[in-house]
C-alpha positions in Angstrom: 167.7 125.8 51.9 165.8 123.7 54.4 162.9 121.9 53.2 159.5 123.5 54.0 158.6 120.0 55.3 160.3 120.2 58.2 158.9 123.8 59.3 155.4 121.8 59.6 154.5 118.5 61.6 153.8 115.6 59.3 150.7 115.4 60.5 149.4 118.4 59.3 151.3 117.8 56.0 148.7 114.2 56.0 145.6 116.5 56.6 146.3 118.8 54.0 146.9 116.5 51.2 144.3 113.8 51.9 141.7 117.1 52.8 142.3 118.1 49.0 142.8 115.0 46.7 139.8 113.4 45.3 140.7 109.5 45.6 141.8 107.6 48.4 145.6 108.0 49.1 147.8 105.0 49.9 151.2 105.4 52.0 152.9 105.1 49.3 151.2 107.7 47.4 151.4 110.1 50.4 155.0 109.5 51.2 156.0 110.5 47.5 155.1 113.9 47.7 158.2 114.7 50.1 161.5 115.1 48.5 164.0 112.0 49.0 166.0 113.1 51.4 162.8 113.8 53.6 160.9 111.7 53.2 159.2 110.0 56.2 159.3 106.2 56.5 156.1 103.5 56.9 156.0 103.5 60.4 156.2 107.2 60.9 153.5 107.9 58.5 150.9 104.7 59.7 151.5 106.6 63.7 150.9 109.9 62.0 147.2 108.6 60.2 146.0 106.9 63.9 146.7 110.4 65.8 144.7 111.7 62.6 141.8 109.3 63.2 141.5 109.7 66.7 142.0 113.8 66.6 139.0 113.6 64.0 136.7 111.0 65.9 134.4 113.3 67.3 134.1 115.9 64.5 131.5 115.8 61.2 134.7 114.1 59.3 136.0 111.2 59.9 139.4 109.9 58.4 138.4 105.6 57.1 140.8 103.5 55.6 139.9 101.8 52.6 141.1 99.0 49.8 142.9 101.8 48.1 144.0 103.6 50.9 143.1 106.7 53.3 140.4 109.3 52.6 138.4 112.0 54.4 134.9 111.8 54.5 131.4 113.0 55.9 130.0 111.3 58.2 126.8 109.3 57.1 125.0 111.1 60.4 124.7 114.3 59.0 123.4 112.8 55.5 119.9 114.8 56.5 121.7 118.4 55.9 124.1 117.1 53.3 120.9 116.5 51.1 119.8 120.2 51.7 122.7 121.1 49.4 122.1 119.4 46.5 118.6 120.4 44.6 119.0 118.7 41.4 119.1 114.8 40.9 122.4 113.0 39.7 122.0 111.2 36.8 120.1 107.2 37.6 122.2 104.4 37.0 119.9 101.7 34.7 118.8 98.9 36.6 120.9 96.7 34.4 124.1 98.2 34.9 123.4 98.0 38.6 122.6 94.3 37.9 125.7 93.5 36.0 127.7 95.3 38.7 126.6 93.4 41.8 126.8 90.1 39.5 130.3 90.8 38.6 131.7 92.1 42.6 130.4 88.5 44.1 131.2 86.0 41.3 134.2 87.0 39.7 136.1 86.8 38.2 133.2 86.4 35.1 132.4 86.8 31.8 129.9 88.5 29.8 128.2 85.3 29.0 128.6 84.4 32.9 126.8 87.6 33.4 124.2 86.4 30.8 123.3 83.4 32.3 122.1 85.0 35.6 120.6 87.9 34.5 118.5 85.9 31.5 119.3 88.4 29.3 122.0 89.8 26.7 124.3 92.3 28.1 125.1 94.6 26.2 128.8 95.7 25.3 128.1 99.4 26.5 127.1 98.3 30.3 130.5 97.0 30.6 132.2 99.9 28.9 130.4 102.4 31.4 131.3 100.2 34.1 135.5 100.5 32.8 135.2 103.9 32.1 134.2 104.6 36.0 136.8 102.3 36.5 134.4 100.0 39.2 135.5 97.3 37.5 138.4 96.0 35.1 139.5 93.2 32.7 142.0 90.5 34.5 141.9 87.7 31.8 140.8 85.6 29.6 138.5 82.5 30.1 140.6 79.4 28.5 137.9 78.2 26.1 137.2 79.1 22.5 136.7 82.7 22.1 138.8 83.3 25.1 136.2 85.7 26.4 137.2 88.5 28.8 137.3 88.0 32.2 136.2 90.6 34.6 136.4 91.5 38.3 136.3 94.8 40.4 138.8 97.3 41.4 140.2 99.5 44.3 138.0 102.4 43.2 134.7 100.1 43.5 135.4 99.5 47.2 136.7 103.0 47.7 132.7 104.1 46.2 130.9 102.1 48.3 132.9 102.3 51.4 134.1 98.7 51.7 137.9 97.5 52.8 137.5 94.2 50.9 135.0 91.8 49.2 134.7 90.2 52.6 132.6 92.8 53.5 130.2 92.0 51.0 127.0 91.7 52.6 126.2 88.1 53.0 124.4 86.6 49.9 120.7 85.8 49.8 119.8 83.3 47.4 116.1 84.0 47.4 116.9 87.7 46.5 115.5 88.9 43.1 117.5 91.2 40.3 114.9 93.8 40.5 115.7 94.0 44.5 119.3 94.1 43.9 118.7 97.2 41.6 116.4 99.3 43.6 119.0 99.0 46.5 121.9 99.6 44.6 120.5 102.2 42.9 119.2 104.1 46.2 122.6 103.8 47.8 124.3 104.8 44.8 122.5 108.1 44.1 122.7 108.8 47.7 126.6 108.5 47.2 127.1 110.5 44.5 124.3 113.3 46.1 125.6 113.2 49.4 129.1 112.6 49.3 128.9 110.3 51.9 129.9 106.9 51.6 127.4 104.8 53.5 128.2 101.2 53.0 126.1 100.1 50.0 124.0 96.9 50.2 125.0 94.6 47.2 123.4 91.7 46.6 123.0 89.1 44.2 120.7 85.9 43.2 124.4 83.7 43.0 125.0 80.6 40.8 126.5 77.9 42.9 130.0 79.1 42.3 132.6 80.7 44.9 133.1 83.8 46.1 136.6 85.1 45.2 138.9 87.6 46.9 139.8 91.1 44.7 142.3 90.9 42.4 143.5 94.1 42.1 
């Protein structure tokens, strides 16, 4: 029986399956749901996502590629109808989890008592649970003192939410900036986010210790 694959043109086959999943799709990812023996190779599949960009350049979606791979999305000019949609508020994101999140995404890898020591105050052990359980960030080590504390960075999903390719494009950090800034901004563009459904690239910044700025480590 011949595959079904070959009665339709892979591009087609891209569009559907990246129109209905709800993460970001890497090559990989997309080239394992054909059976072996059909499967299309790398090069095939990377020409078949560049005709898919350019056939959907001028339309209200456009196809981006992320950290974690490819995605469909609205684009952020028709945000203004978008909102029309949605009525109700999503749920607010407490300043200090915002806090601990831009903290973490330009100084990591860190620990909780890194965290601390910017902030000036405790956090507490159910910011960074929230913060795994929306899987924006994740645990990549241990700090070699006593204690061995966790260490923690970001993750592919965190630059698939905010619409960035790497850390490099981070917004540029501003030393004079304070917390209560980095909150409000972060905040705004994350509610917009989840509202919307359009990922607008999200300002992050950060009031940094004198310490360097790392590449992801997922």
């Amino acid at each position: 029986m011949m595959d079904s694959s070959t009665e339709h043109s892979l591009e087609r086959i891209l569009e559907a399956i990246l129109s209905v999943s709800e993460s970001t799709l890497s090559i990989v990812r997309m080239r394992n749901v054909f059976p072996e023996e059909a499967r299309p190779d790398i090069e095939a599949v990377e020409q078949a996502l560049q005709n898919l960009t350019k056939e959907y350049s001028d339309r209200a979606l456009e196809l981006v590629k992320l950290a974690g791979g490819y995605r469909f999305q609205t684009r952020s000019d028709y945000a203004q109808w978008i909102n029309k949609l949605f009525e109700t508020r999503p749920p607010r994101l407490s300043r200090a989890l915002l806090e601990t999140l831009s903290i973490i995404a330009y100084q990591q890898p860190v620990t909780r008592g890194d965290i601390q020591d910017v902030r000036g105050v405790a956090v507490s052990s159910d910011i960074i649970q929230r913060l795994l359980e929306r899987e924006w960030i994740k645990k990549i080590g241990e700090k070699d003192v006593p204690g061995r504390p966790s260490l923690f960075g970001t993750t592919p999903e965190f630059l698939a939410y905010f619409n960035l390719g790497s850390l490099k494009d981070l917004p540029v950090l501003q030393e004079l900036r304070e917390l209560d800034d980095i909150a409000r901004e972060l905040g705004s563009a994350t509610e917009s986010n989840q509202k919307e459904h359009v990922a607008d690239q999200t300002i992050l910044v950060t009031n940094p210790k004198p310490q360097q700025q790392v590449e992801n480590v997922e």
